[in-house]
C-alpha positions in Angstrom: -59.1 -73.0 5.5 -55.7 -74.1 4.2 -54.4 -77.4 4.3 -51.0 -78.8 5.6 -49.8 -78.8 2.3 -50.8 -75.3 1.8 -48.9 -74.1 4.5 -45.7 -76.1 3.6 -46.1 -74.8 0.1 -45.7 -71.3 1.4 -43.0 -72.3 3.2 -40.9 -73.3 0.6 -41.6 -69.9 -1.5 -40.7 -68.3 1.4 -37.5 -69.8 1.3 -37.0 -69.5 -2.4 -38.1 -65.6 -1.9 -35.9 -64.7 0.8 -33.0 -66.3 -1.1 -33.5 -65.1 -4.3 -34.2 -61.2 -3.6 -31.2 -59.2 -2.2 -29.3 -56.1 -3.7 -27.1 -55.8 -0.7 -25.6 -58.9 0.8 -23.9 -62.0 -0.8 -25.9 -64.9 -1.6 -23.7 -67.7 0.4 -24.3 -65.4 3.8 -27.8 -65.0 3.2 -28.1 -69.0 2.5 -26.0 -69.7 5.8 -27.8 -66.7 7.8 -31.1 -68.4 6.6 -30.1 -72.3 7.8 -28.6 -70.4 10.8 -25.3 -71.8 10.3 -22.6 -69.2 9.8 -19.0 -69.4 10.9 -18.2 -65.9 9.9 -18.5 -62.5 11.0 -22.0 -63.0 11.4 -22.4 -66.0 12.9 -22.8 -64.9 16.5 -25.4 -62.6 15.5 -27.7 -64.8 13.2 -27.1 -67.7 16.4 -28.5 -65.0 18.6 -31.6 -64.4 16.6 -32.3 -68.1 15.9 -32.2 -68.8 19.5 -32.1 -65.5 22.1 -32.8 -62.6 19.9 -33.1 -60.8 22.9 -29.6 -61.1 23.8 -28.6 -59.1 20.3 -26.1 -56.4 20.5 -24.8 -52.9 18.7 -21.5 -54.8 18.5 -23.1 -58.0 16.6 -25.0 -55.7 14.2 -22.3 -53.2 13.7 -20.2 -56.2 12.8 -23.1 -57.5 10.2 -22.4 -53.7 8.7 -18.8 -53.7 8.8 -19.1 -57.4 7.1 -22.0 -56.6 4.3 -20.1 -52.8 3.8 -23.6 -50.9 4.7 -26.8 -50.9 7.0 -28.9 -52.5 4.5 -27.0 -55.2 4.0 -26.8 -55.9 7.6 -30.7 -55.7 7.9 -30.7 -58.6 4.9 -28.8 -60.5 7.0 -31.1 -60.3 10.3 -33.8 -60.3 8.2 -32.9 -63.7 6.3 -31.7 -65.4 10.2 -35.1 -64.4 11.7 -37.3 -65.9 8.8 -34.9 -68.9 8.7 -35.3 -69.6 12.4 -39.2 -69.1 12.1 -39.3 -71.8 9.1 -36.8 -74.0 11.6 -39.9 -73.5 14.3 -42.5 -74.2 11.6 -40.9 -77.3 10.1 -40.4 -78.5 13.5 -44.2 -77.8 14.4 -45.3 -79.1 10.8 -43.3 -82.4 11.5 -45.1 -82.6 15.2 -48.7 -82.0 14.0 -48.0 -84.6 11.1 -46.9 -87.1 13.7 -49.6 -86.6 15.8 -52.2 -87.3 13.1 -50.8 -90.4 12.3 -50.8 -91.4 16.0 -54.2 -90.4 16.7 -57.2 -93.1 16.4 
């Protein structure tokens, strides 16, 4: 079974890895889509998927496209905002659980 500090370990390489590998999209939109905190062209989409992925649209992703200059680059982007608002959930969880063992008798 892994430990906390397992987990958080992976977390961090996941971070590093999803920064550090891209062919097809700058590296200051995939460090904003991944804190989820982009102003730009993309920002309305990579809000979306940190917070109602559901409500996503052709017109958001067809303006990641148009921004990036091709489809894969647009699927870096949505790919680095989903895994940065999963490690937002998981640092918020991580921070909970370690709480709650301190709390606990």
């Amino acid at each position: 079974m892994s430990t906390p500090r397992e987990h958080e370990a992976l977390a961090v390489e996941l971070r590093r890895a999803t920064l550090a590998a891209s062919a097809f999209s700058a590296d200051e939109d995939r460090r904003l889509a991944i804190a989820g905190s982009h102003d730009g062209a993309v920002g309305v989409l990579i809000s979306k998927l940190a917070e109602e992925s559901f409500r996503v649209t052709d017109a958001d992703v067809e303006r990641a496209r148009t921004h990036t200059g091709s489809d894969k680059g647009a699927f870096e982007i949505v790919l680095t905002a989903s895994i940065g608002a999963g490690l937002k959930r998981w640092d918020i969880a991580s921070r909970v659980i370690e709480e709650a063992a301190h709390e606990a008798p």
